[in-house]
Structure formats: structure tokens, C-alpha cells
C-alpha positions in Angstrom: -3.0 -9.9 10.2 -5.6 -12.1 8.2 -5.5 -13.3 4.3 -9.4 -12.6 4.3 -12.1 -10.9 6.1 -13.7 -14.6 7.1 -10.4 -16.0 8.9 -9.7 -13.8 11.9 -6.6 -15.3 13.9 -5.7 -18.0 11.0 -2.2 -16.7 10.5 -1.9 -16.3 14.0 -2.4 -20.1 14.9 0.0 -21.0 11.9 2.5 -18.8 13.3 2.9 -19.7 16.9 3.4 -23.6 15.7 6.2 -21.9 13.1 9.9 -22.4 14.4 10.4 -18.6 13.7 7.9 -18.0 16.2 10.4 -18.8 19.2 13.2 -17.3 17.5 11.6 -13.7 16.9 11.6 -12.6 20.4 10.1 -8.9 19.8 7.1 -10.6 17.8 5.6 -11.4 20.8 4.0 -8.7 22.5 4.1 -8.6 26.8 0.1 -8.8 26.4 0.8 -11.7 24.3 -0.1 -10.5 20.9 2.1 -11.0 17.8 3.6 -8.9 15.5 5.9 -10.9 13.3 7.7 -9.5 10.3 6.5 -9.4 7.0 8.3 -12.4 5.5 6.4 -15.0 7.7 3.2 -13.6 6.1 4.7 -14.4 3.1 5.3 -17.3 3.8 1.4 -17.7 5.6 0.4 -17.2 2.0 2.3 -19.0 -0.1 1.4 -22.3 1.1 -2.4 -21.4 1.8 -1.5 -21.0 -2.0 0.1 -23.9 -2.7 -2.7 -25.8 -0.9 -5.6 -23.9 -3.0 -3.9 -25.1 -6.3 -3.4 -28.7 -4.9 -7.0 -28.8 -4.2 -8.4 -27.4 -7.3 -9.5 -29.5 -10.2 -8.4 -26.7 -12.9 -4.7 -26.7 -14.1 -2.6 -24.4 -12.9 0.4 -22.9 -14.4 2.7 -20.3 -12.7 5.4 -18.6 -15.2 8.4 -16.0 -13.8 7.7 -13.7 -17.0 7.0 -10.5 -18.0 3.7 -9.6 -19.9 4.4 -7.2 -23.3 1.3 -7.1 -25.1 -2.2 -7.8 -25.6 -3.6 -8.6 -29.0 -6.8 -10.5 -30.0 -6.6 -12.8 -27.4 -3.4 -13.5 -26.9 -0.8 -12.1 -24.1 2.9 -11.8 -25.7 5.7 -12.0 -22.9 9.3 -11.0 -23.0 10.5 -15.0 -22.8 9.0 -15.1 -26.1 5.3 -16.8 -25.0 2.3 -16.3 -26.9 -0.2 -17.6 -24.1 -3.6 -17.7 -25.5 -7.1 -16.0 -23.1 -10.5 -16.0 -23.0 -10.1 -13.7 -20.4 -7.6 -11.5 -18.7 -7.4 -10.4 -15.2 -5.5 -7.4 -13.9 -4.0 -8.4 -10.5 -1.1 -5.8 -10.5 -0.5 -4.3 -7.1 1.0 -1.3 -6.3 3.0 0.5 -9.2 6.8 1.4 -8.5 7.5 5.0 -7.2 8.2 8.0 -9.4 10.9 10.3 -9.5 10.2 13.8 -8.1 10.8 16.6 -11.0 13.5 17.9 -8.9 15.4 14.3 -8.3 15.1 13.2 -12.3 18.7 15.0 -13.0 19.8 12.5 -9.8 18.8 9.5 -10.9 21.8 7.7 -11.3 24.1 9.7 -8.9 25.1 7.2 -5.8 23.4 9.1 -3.2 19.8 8.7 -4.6 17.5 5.6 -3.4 14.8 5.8 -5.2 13.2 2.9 -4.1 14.0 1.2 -0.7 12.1 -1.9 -1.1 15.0 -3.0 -4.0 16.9 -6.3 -2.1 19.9 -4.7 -0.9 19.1 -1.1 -1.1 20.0 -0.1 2.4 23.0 -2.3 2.7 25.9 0.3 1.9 24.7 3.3 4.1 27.4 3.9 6.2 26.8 3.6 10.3 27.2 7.6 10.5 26.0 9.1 7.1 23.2 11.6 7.2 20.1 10.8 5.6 17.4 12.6 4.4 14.2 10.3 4.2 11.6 12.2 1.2 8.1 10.8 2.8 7.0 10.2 6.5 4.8 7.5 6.0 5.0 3.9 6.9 7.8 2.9 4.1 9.6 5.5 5.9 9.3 4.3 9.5 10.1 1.0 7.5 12.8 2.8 6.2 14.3 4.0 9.7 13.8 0.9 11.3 15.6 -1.2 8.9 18.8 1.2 8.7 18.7 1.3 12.8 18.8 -2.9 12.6 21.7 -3.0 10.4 23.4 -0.9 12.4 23.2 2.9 11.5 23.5 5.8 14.2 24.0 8.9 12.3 21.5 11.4 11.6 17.9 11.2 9.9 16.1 14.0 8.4 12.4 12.6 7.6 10.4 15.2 5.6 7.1 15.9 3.9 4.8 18.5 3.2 2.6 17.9 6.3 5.1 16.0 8.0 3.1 13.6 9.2 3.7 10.5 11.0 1.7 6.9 10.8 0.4 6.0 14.2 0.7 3.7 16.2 -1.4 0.9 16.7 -3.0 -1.0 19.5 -1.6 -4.2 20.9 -4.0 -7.1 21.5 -7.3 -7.4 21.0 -9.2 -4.1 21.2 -12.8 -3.3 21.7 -15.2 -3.1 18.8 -17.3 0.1 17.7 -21.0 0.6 17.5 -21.0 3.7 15.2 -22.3 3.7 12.0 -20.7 6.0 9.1 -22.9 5.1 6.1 -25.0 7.9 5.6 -24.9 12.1 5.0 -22.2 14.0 2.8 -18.7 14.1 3.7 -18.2 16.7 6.4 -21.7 15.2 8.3 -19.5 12.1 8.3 -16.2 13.3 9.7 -18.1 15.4 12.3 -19.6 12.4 13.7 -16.2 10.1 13.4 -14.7 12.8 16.2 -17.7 13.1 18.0 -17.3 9.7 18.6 -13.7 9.8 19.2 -14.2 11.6 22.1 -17.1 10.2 23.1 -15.2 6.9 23.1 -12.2 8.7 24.6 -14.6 9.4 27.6 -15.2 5.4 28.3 -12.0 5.1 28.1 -11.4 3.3 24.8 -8.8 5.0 22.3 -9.5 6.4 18.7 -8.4 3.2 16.7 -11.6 1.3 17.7 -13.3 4.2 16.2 -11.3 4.5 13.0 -11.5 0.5 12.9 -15.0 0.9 12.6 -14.7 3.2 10.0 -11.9 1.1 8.1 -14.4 -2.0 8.0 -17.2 0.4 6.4 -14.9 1.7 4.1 -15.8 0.0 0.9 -19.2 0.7 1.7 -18.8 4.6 2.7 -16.7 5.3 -0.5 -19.6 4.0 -2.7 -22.0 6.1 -1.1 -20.2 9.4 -1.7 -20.4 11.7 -4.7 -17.7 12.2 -7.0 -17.1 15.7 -5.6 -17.4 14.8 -1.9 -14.4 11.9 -3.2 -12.1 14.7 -4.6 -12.9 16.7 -1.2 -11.5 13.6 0.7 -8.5 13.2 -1.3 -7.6 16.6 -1.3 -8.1 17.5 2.1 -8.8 14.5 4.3 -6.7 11.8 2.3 -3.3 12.6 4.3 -5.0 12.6 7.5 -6.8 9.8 7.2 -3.3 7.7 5.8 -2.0 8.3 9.3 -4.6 6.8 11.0 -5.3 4.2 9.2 -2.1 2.5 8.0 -0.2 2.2 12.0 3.4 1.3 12.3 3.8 -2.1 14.2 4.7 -1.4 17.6 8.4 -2.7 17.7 9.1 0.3 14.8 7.0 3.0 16.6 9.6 2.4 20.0 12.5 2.8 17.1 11.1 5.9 15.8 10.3 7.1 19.4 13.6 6.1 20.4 15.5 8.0 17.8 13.4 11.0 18.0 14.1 11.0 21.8 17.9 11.2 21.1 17.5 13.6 17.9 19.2 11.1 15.1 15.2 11.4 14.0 13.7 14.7 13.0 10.4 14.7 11.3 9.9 18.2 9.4 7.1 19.5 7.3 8.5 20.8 4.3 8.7 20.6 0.1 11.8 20.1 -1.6 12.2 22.5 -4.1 15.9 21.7 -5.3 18.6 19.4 -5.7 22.1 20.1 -6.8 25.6 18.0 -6.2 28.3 17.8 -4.1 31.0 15.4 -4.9 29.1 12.1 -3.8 26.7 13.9 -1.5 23.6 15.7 -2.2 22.5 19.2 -1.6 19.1 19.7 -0.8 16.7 22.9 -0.3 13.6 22.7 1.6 10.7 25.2 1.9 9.4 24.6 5.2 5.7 24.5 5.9 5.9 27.2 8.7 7.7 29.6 6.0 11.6 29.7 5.4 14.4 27.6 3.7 16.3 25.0 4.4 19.6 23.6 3.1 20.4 20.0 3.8 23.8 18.1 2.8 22.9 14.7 3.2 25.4 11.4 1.8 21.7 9.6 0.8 18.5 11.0 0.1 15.9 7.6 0.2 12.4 8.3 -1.6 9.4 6.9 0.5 6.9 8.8 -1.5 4.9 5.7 -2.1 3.7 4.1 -5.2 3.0 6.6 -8.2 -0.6 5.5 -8.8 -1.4 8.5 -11.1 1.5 7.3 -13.5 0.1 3.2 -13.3 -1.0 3.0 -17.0 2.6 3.9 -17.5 4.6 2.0 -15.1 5.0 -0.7 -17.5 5.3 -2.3 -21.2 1.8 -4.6 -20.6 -0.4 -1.7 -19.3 1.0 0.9 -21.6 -0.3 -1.6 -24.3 -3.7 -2.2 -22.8 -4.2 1.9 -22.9 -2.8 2.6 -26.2 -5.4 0.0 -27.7 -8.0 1.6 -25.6 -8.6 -1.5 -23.6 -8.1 0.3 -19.7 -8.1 3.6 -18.5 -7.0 5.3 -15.5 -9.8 6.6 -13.8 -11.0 10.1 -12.9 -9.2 10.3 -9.6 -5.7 9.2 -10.1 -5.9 6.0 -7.8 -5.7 2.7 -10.5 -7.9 1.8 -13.4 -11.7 2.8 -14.2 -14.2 0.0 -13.5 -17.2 -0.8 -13.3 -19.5 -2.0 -10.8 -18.3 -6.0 -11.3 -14.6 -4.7 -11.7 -14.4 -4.7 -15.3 -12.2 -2.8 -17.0 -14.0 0.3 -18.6 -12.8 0.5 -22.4 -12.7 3.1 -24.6 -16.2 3.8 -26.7 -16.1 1.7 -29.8 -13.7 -0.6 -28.7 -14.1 -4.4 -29.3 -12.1 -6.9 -27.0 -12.2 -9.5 -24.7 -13.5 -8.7 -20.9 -10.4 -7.4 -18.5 -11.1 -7.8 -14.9 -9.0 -5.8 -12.3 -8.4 -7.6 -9.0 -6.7 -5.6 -6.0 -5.6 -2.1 -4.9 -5.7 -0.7 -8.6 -10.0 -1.1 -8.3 -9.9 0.7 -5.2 -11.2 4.2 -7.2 -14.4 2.6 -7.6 -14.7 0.1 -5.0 -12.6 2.3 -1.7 -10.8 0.3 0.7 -9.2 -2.0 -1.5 -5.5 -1.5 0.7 -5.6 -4.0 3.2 -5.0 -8.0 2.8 -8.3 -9.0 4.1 -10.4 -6.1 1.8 -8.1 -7.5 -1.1 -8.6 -11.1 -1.0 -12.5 -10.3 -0.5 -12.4 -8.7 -3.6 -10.4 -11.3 -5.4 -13.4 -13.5 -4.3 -15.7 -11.3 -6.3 -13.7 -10.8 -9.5 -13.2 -14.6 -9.3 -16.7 -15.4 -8.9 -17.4 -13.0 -12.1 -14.5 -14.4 -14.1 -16.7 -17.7 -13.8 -19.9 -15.6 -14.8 -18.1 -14.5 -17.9 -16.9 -17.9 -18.9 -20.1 -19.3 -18.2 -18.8 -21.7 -15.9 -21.2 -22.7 -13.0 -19.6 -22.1 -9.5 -18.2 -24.7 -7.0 -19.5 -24.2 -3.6 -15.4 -24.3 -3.1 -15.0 -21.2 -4.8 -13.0 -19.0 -3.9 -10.6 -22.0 -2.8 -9.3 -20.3 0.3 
């Protein structure tokens, strides 16, 4: 884990001198590498934060509030602020998930989690109460590993429609890839990626220095395509190459294999096609991939679908503004916002406003690989340098401050 693509095994130095270090006994790996949880990269970042900001010579104001509205240069919040801009920057993450159709009746019946990640939201499951887990993706091996901490032994239903699982990824430090992945049309591209997975297979080295390779070329590969060879990736390669490239952390791939092993864990490929009540279970039906239904009475259905980036314009009050005045617009391939090449915000023709950058994950339609900390921060650099060029401020050598 890294905060940018220039500081390879900074967060690992901070972490061995943190207390939590010799307190988490499965972070440390037997071949010595680390795999802390989450939180203590949280915590990596807020003080390389909070050290940025006491270094900097501009002034720095951070507000708990919620951004309503965007109008001729200044950004109404719900506390009642009216903060004036010269210019605004889009650094919004990941949108919440969305409700499946056949879920919306369910959405405030006991059984239904629709979001995990709430504090809390795992806390009432019962030791013994079947679960169905929508999603088989790394929230839901998150999912799974969390409920089998606090303590729950009854059954787990995983499902999705190609009922695929993350892998796992490879302790320590790995080799590094020659292979080169920037040129030729889609399919000339995947055919050499597993020519060279088994080519590396036959030296002995495994398919994730091969995909890593690919992974660090991303931003560049993704810009190279054409617009139809994109749409060809996203919707036939996209859920094989999620898999592969977002890997459970090894102490939750022995929890999955564990659970799997005794059968509390089956992963299915299957659609859900309804929902209906019992009392304070559920009732679900399943159309499974290989043909045939499925009925499934389950006391919690969790959704790990993932964030509903199709639906981000209107996952809240600030960015359903920004779109009904014509000032961003989600782009042509359902992943954020449209940008252009310096990550500004494309308006609508005839539209006069101040510039909107987009920083992060919601660029990634233009830019690719825009998922991972180091790729986002790296990025962040750029729309920070061209926040500057707007303004027409020169840049310090100590830009960006990290």
C-alpha cells in the first residue's frame, strides 16, 4: 500500500514503528510482509495530511458540511454557508450503492442491508442466521470476513451473475514484468497479456506480475483505445479483469477458503429475479447461470454490488445541481463525469461558468486506472498543478505538498 506512485514502502516504514503494528498479529505475513487493516491507512493519511497543510503557506479550512448548490460563484451548504470560488474541484469518490429494481419494495424491511460499509451495519446478524450476500466481489469477501470476526457461523450464500471471486494476491515482494501492452486494438492486447501469462507461468513466476504490469500501464492503455474497443472491454472483459485486479488481502482469502472448505460459503452464479416476504425473513428467487431456479429464505440479504457509478450525477443534492445547470455531465460510458484531457469538467454547449476540475475515481472514464491510491493521488497532482494554471498562480517546486 502506497499514498503515491513515488513513495514505494512509505506506509510500510510508518507502520512497523506504529504501536498497532505489534498488536495486529495476522498483519505480519510469515515472509515478513504486511497486510494491516484499513484503518491504519487511514490513519497513514491523515497525518501525511495534517503535515501537508502545516507546511503550506496557503490557508487551509476544513468544514464537516454538506454542499447544496452551485450558483455564480458561490457553493451554498446545508449549515447555511455561502462560501465564495474562483474555482471548484470535484474530489467525490465513489457514489453510494443503488437499490436493485427487485430490492426497492424492501428497502426498509429489517432483513435488507443495503450498504455494509454503514458503522454498525453487521452488528445485529445473529451467530446462525443465513445470509445471502448480492455481489462476489471484494466488499463481499469484506463482507464475509467481517461477520466471521464478530462471530457468525451460520450459512452464506454469495451470488452474482458470473459468480466470480477476487483473487488472491501475492505476499512479499514479487518480481517485475518486462511486457509492454501499449499498442494494437483490444483483442491483439489480451492475446498477448495470456501469452505472457503462461509464458511467465513457465519461469515460474505467477500471473499477478503479469497483470501488475498491465495495472501500472493502465492509464496509458485506456487512452490509447477507441471508444468502441472501451465499450468491448466493459462489456465483455470488465468483470474479468475486476478479479484480477482488485485481490483480497491474504488473511480474508484463508476466511473465504476456510468457509468454503466447510460449506457455510457458497459462491453461485446467478441473477436475482424476485423478492417477496416472509415475516422478518426474505424470500429470494435466483435464475442460475447454468439454467434453473432457485429459492432462497435468507434472515439478511447484504448488497455488495458496488458503488452505482451510472447513477453519480444523481447520488446527491450538490451534483444534481451541477447537471441541472449544465455545469457536468456524466460521460458516455457510465463510469463518473466527462472530462477533458486536463480533467475539466465538460459543460453543456452555451454554458458560461467558472472551471470545475474533477480529481479521483469519478475521471477515470477518460483518464482509466483512476481506482487505486497511488493512480489517485498521482492524478490529484495533476488537477492540482492545473488548478494553479487556471488561477494563474506560478507553481512551488513543493507542489503537490506530499
Amino acid at each position: 500500500m502506497q499514498l503515491a506512485g513515488d513513495e514505494e514502502g512509505a506506509f510500510d516504514h510508518w507502520y512497523r514503528h506504529q504501536p498497532a503494528f505489534t498488536v495486529d498479529v495476522q498483519a505480519l505475513r510469515p515472509d515478513g510482509s504486511i497486510y494491516p487493516q484499513r484503518g491504519q491507512f487511514g490513519r497513514y493519511v491523515a497525518q501525511r495530511f495534517a503535515d501537508a497543510a502545516a507546511s503550506s503557506g496557503g490557508r487551509l479550512r476544513h468544514l464537516r458540511d454538506r454542499a447544496l448548490a452551485f450558483h455564480q460563484g458561490t457553493v451554498t451548504t446545508d449549515g447555511g454557508l455561502q462560501l465564495k470560488a474562483d474555482l471548484l474541484v470535484l474530489a467525490i469518490s465513489h457514489p453510494p450503492p443503488s437499490l436493485p429494481a427487485q430490492a426497492e419494495a424492501w428497502r426498509h424491511h429489517p432483513a435488507l442491508i443495503a450498504n455494509p460499509w454503514q458503522p454498525g451495519a453487521l452488528d445485529a446478524i445473529a451467530p446462525h442466521a443465513r445470509v445471502a450476500v448480492m455481489g462476489t466481489g471484494l466488499t463481499m469477501a469484506d463482507t464475509v470476513a467481517t461477520l466471521d470476526r464478530l462471530g457468525h457461523r451460520g450459512s452464506i450464500v454469495a451470488f452474482s451473475r458470473h459468480g466470480l471471486l477476487s483473487r488472491g494476491n501475492l505476499s512479499g515482494a514479487g518480481a517485475t514484468w518486462p511486457g509492454d501492452y501499449q499498442q494494437g486494438s483490444l483483442r491483439q492486447r489480451l492475446r498477448q497479456i495470456r501469452l505472457d501469462v503462461a509464458y511467465a507461468a513457465q519461469q515460474g513466476l505467477s500471473w499477478q506480475v503479469v497483470l501488475d504490469a498491465v495495472r501500472q500501464q493502465g492509464q496509458r492503455i485506456w487512452q490509447a483505445l477507441s471508444v468502441a474497443d472501451r465499450q468491448r472491454f466493459l462489456r465483455h472483459l470488465r468483470h474479468y479483469w475486476d478479479v484480477h485486479r482488485y485481490r483480497v488481502a491474504p488473511q480474508v482469502a484463508e476466511v473465504l477458503e476456510a468457509r468454503q472448505r466447510t460449506g457455510s460459503l457458497q459462491v453461485q452464479a446467478a441473477r436475482l429475479l424476485s423478492i417477496s416476504g416472509e415475516g422478518e425473513t426474505l424470500r429470494l428467487t435466483l435464475a442460475r447461470r447454468g439454467g434453473g431456479v432457485q429459492t432462497l429464505s435468507v434472515d439478511h440479504l447484504i448488497l455488495t454490488t458496488g458503488p452505482a457509478h451510472r447513477a453519480l450525477t444523481d447520488s446527491q443534492p450538490f451534483l444534481q445541481d451541477l447537471a441541472r445547470r449544465g455545469l457536468i455531465r456524466a460521460d458516455a460510458l457510465g463510469m463518473g463525469l466527462e472530462v477533458d484531457s486536463r480533467s475539466r469538467a465538460v459543460a453543456e454547449p452555451h454554458v458560461e461558468a467558472l472551471p470545475v476540475l474533477v480529481a479521483g475515481p469519478a475521471a477515470r472514464g477518460r483518464f482509466g486506472e483512476l481506482m487505486g491510491l497511488p493512480q489517485v493521488a498521482d492524478h490529484a497532482a495533476d488537477v492540482a498543478a492545473q488548478a494553479l494554471l487556471t488561477l494563474g498562480i506560478p507553481q512551488d517546486s513543493r507542489c503537490p505538498a506530499y
